[in-house]
C-alpha positions in Angstrom: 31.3 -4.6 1.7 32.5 -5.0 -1.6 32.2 -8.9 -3.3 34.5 -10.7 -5.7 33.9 -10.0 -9.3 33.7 -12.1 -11.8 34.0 -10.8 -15.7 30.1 -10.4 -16.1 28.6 -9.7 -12.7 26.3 -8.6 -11.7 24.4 -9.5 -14.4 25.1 -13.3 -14.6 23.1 -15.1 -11.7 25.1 -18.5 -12.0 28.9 -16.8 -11.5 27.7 -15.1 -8.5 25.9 -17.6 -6.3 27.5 -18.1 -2.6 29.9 -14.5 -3.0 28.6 -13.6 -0.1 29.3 -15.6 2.8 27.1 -15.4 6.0 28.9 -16.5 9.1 26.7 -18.8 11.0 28.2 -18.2 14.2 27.9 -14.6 14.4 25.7 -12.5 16.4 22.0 -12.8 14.7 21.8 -8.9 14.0 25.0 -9.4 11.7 24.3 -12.3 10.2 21.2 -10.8 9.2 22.6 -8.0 7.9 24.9 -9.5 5.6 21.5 -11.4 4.1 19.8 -8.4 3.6 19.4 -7.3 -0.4 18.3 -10.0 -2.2 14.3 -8.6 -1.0 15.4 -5.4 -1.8 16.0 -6.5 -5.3 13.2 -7.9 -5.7 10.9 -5.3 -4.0 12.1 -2.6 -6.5 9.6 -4.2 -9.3 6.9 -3.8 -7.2 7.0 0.3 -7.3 7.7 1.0 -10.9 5.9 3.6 -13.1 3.5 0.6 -13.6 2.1 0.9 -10.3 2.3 4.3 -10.5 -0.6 4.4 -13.6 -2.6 2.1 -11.8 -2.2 3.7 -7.9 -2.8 7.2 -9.1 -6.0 6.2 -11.5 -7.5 3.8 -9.0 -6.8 6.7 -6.3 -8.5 9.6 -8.3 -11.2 7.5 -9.4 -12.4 5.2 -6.4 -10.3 7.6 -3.4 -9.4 5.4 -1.0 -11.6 2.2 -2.2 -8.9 -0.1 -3.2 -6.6 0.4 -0.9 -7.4 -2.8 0.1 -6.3 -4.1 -3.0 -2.6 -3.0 -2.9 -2.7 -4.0 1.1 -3.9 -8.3 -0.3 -1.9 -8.0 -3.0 1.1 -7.0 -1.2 0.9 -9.4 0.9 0.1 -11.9 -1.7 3.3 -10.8 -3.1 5.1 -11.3 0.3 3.9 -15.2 0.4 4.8 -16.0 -3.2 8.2 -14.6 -3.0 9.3 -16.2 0.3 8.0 -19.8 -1.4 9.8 -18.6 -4.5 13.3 -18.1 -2.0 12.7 -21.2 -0.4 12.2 -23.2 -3.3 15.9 -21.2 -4.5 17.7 -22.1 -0.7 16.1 -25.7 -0.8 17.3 -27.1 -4.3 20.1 -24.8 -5.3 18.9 -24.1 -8.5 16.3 -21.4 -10.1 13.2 -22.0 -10.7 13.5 -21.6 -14.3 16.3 -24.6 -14.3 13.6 -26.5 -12.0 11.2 -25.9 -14.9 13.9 -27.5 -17.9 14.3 -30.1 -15.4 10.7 -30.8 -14.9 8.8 -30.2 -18.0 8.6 -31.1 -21.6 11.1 -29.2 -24.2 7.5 -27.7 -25.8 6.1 -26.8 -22.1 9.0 -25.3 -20.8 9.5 -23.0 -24.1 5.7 -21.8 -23.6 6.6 -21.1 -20.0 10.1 -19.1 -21.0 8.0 -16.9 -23.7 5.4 -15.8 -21.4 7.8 -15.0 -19.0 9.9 -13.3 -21.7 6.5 -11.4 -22.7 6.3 -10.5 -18.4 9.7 -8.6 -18.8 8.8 -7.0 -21.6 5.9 -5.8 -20.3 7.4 -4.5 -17.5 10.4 -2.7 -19.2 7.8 -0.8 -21.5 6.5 0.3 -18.1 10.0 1.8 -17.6 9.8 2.7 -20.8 7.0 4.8 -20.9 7.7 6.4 -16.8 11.5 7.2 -17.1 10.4 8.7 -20.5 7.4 11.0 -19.0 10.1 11.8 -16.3 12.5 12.8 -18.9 9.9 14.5 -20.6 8.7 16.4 -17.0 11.9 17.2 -15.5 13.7 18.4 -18.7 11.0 20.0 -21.1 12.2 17.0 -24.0 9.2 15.7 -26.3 7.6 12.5 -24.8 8.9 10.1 -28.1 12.3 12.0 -27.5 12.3 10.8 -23.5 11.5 7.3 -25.3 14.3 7.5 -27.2 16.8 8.9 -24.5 15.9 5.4 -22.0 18.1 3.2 -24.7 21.5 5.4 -22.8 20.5 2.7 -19.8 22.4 0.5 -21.3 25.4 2.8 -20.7 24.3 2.1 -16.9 24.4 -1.4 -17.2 27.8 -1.4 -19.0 29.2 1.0 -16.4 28.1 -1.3 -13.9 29.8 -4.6 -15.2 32.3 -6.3 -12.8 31.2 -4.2 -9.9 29.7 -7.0 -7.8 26.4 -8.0 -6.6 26.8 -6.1 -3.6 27.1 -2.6 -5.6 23.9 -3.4 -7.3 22.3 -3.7 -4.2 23.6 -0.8 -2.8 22.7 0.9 -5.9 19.0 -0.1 -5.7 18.8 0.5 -1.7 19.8 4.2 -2.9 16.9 4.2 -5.4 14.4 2.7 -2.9 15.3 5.5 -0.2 14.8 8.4 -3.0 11.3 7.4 -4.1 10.5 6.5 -0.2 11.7 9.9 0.8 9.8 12.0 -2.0 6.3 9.9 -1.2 7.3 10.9 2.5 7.3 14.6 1.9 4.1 14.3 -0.7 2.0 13.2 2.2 3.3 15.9 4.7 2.4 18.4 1.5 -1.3 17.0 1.2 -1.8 15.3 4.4 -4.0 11.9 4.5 -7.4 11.3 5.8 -6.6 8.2 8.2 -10.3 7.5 8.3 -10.9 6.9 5.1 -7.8 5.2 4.6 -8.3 2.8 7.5 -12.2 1.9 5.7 -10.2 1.9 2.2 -8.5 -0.9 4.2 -11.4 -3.1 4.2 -11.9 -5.7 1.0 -14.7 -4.4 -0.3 -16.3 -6.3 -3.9 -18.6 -3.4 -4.5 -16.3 -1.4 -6.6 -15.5 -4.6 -8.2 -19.0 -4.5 -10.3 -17.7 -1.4 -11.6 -15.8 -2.2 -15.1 -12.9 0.4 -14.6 -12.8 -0.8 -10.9 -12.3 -4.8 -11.6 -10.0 -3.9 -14.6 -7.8 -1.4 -12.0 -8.1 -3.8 -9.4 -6.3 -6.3 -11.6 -4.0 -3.9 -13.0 -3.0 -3.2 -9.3 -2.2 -7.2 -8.9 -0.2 -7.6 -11.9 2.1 -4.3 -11.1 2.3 -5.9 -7.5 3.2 -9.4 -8.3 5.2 -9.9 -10.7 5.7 -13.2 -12.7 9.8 -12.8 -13.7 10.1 -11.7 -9.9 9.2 -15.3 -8.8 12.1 -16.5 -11.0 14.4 -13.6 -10.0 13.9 -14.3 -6.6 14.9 -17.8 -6.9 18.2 -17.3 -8.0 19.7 -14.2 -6.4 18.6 -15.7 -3.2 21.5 -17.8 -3.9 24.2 -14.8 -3.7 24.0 -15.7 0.0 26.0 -18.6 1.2 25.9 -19.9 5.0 28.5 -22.7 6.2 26.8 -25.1 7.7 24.4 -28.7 7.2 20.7 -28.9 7.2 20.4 -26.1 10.0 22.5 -24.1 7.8 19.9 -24.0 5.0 16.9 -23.7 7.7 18.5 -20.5 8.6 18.4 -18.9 5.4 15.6 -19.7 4.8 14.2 -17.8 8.3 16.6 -14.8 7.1 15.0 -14.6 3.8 12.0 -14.6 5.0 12.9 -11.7 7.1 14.6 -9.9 3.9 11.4 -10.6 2.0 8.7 -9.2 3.9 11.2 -6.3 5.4 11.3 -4.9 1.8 8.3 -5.6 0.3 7.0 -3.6 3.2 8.8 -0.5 2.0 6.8 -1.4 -1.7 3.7 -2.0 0.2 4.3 2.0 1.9 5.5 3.2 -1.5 2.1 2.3 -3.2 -0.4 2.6 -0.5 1.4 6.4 -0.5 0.9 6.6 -4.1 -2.6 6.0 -4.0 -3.3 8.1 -1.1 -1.1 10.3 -2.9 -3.9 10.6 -5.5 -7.3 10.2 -3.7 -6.3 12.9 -0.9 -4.9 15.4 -4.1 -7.6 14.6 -6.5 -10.4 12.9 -5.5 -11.4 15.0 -2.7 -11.3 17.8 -5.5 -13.5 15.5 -7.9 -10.7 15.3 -10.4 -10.0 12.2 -12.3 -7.0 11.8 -13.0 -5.8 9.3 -16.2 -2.5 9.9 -17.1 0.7 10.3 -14.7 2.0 13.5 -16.6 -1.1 15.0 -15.5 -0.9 14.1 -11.6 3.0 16.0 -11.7 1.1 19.5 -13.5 -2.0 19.4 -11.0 0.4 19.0 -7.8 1.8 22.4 -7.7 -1.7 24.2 -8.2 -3.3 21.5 -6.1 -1.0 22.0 -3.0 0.8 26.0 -4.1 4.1 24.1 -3.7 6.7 23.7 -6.9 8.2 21.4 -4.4 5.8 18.5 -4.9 5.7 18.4 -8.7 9.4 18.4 -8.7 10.0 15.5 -6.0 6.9 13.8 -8.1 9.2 13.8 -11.4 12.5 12.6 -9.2 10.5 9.8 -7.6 9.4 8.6 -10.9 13.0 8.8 -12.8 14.3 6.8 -10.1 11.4 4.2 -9.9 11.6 3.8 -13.8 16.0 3.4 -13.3 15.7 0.9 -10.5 13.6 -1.3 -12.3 15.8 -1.4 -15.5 18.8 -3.4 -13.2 16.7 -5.9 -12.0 15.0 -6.7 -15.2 18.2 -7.1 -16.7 19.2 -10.0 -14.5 15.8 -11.4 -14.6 16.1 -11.9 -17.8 19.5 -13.8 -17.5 17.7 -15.9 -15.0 15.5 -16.9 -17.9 17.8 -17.1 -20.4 20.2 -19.5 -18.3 17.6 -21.1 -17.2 15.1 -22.0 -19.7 17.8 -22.0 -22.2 20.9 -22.9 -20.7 21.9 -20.1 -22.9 24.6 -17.1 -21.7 24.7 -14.0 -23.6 26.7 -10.6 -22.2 24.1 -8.7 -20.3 24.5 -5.6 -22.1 23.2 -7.5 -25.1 20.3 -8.6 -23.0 18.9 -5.1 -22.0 19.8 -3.8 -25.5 17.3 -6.8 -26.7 14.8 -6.0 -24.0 15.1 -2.7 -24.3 14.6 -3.0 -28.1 11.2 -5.2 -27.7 10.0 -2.6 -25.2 10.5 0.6 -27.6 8.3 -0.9 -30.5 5.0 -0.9 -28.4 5.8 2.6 -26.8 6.7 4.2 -30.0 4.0 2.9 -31.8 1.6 3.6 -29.0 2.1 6.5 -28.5 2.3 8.0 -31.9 -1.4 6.3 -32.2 -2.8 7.5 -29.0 -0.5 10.5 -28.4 0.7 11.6 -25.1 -2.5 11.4 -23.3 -2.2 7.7 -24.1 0.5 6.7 -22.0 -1.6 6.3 -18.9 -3.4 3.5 -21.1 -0.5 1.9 -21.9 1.1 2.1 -19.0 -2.3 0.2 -17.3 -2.3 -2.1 -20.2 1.3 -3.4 -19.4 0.2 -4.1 -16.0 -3.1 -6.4 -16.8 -0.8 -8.7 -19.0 1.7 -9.0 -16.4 -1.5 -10.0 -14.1 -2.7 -12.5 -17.1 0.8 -13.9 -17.0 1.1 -14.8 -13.2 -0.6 -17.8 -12.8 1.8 -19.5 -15.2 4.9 -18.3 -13.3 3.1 -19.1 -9.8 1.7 -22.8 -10.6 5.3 -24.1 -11.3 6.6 -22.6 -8.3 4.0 -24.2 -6.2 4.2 -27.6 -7.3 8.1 -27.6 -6.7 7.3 -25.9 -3.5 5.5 -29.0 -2.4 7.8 -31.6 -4.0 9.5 -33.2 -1.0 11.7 -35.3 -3.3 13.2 -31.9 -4.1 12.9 -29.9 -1.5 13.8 -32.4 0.8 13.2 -31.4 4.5 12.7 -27.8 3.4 8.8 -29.1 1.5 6.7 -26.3 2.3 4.2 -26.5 4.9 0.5 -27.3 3.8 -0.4 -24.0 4.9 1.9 -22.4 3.1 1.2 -24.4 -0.1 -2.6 -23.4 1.1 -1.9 -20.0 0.5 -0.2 -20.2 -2.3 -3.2 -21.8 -4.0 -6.0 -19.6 -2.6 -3.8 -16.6 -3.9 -3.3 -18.8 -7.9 -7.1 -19.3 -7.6 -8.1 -15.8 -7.1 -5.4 -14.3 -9.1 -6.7 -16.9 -12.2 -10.3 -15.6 -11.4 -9.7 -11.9 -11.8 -8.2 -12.8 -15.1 -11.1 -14.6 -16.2 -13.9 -11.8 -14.8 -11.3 -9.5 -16.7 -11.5 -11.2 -20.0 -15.4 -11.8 -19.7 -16.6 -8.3 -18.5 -13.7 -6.6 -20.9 
């Protein structure tokens, strides 16, 4: 199912909007097949090595505690980014062009540099897991692994011109590699459905705890992600249906169904991760901090070389994924905030480049056993950075002069604000207990 190319695809969100037409008269199971894959874009920022740092520390530390905490915020994630879609289907532009459109030239700027600061974040999560993954997998020096994730950019220019559709597929490939590894980790070490059933349960106790609120928020920043809201609002727009008002109804029903389908493969991913960690080492009284440390104790742990070596896979592919989709997240920004077009390999080489000076310097402060730290630190900005993505979104959301008879519902809107409020909370119990 290949697309038409343009020059820059896939990179450049505005060239490719409507290649790929869904018939509105075809059988449902086709035309929602041919929707499928902007969700699974999206979905692959929700299991990078970020969520690794904070799955595997909350698991060793708390076991099965917070499990709950991945399950809300997961589905937080599925609310906001099927308002974020609809606001995309319902206007026709991103929200980032919403936002020029809306706000003053100083507001919107703020809003485009913490989003910038969001991707930023993120990549040095990619950063710092492709480069422990490098560092695991092939015996290379952890700074020499940091160095070694600039060659993505070879990826990204090896993949100009190939089509939206080939990215997806691309992704889709990713998503099934970590799926299967985390698969065959809990047949190696098994799960205590019990405990994972009460781990289920939203529980503030562990909350009082300072490592447990700061985790806890770290897990909500590597789940929803502020540039996700903006991605998602623009490659929803890759999909084209023929048609009037019912036309754009049905999208928006099929990207609902795209959403939640693949942010229920993130949800498995890092409710695995975490079980991952409290079954492994946990239930052996072992903390542990630092991702590098969770690939050497598997093979001891469970007397399989197996495990530690699908652990390192997992991880190369989780940090690789990401790298595409925060590539044309931040052209969705750029275009958008800006109205500014640069060639995408210039893009990741600038991301990239912002990414490296915090991992270098990081970890030639704190050394190797820092990277757990940093990789948890990159998570609570992205959590700090949220609400300023999300309370944009909503208000457009909600605006039925531009959504037109697509407005969200009050309960949607509802939920969207119950999920700001809480989100803004955690920030601020962050910031006063930290």
């Amino acid at each position: 199912m290949q697309l038409p190319t343009t020059a820059t695809a896939p990179f450049c969100p505005s060239e490719v909007r409507g290649t790929v037409k869904v018939p509105l008269r075809a059988p449902p199971a086709r035309r929602l097949l041919r929707f499928l894959g902007p969700g699974l874009l999206v979905s692959v920022g929700y299991m990078d090595p970020g969520n690794w740092a904070t799955d595997i520390q909350a698991g060793s530390k708390f076991g099965y505690g917070l499990l709950w905490v991945v399950v809300c915020s997961s589905l937080a994630a599925m609310w906001l980014q099927v308002l974020a879609a609809r606001v995309g289907i319902a206007t026709g532009r991103d929200l980032a062009q919403l936002c020029r459109d809306r706000y003053s030239r100083p507001v919107r700027l703020v809003l485009w540099l913490l989003a910038e600061l969001a991707i930023v974040a993120t990549d040095l999560a990619e950063v710092l897991g492709s480069a422990l993954a490098f560092h695991l997998l092939l015996g290379v020096p952890l700074l020499w692994g940091v160095a070694l994730t600039v060659l993505d950019t070879v990826i990204v220019l090896a993949l100009q011109g190939q089509g939206f559709r080939s990215l997806e597929s691309i992704v889709l490939g990713l998503i099934v590699t970590i799926g299967g590894c985390f698969m065959a980790e809990l047949a190696f070490v098994g799960v205590s459905w019990g405990e994972a059933l009460a781990g289920m349960r939203p529980s503030l106790e562990l909350l009082a705890h300072p490592e447990g609120i700061a985790l806890a928020v770290g897990i909500v920043g590597a789940t929803v992600m502020p540039h996700n809201l903006y991605l998602h609002s623009s490659i929803v727009q890759t999909r084209q249906i023929e048609g009037g008002e019912s036309a754009r109804h049905l999208a928006v029903r099929l990207s609902s169904i795209d959403t939640i389908a693949s942010l229920s493969i993130a949800l498995f991913i890092n409710a695995a991760i975490l079980a991952l960690a409290a079954q492994a080492f946990h239930s052996r009284g072992i903390f542990v901090a630092e991702i590098g440390d969770a690939y050497h104790l598997l093979e001891p742990l469970v007397g399989l070389s197996a495990a530690s070596l699908l652990f390192g896979i997992a991880l190369l592919a989780s940090g690789q994924s990401s790298t595409f989709t925060g590539t044309v997240a931040g052209q969705v920004l750029l275009e958008g905030f800006l109205d500014l077009r640069i060639p995408c390999w210039q893009r990741r080489l600038i991301t990239r480049g912002l990414a490296l000076i915090p991992a270098f310097i990081g970890l030639a402060w704190l050394g190797d056993q820092g990277l757990g730290t940093l990789l948890v630190a990159s998570q609570v900005v992205l959590s700090l950075q949220l609400p300023f993505a999300i309370w944009p979104m909503l208000r457009l959301a909600g605006d039925r002069r531009r959504m037109g008879s697509l407005v969200a519902s009050r309960l949607a809107l509802a939920g969207g604000w119950l999920i700001f409020a809480l989100i803004a909370a955690g920030n601020v119990w962050l910031l006063v207990k930290g």
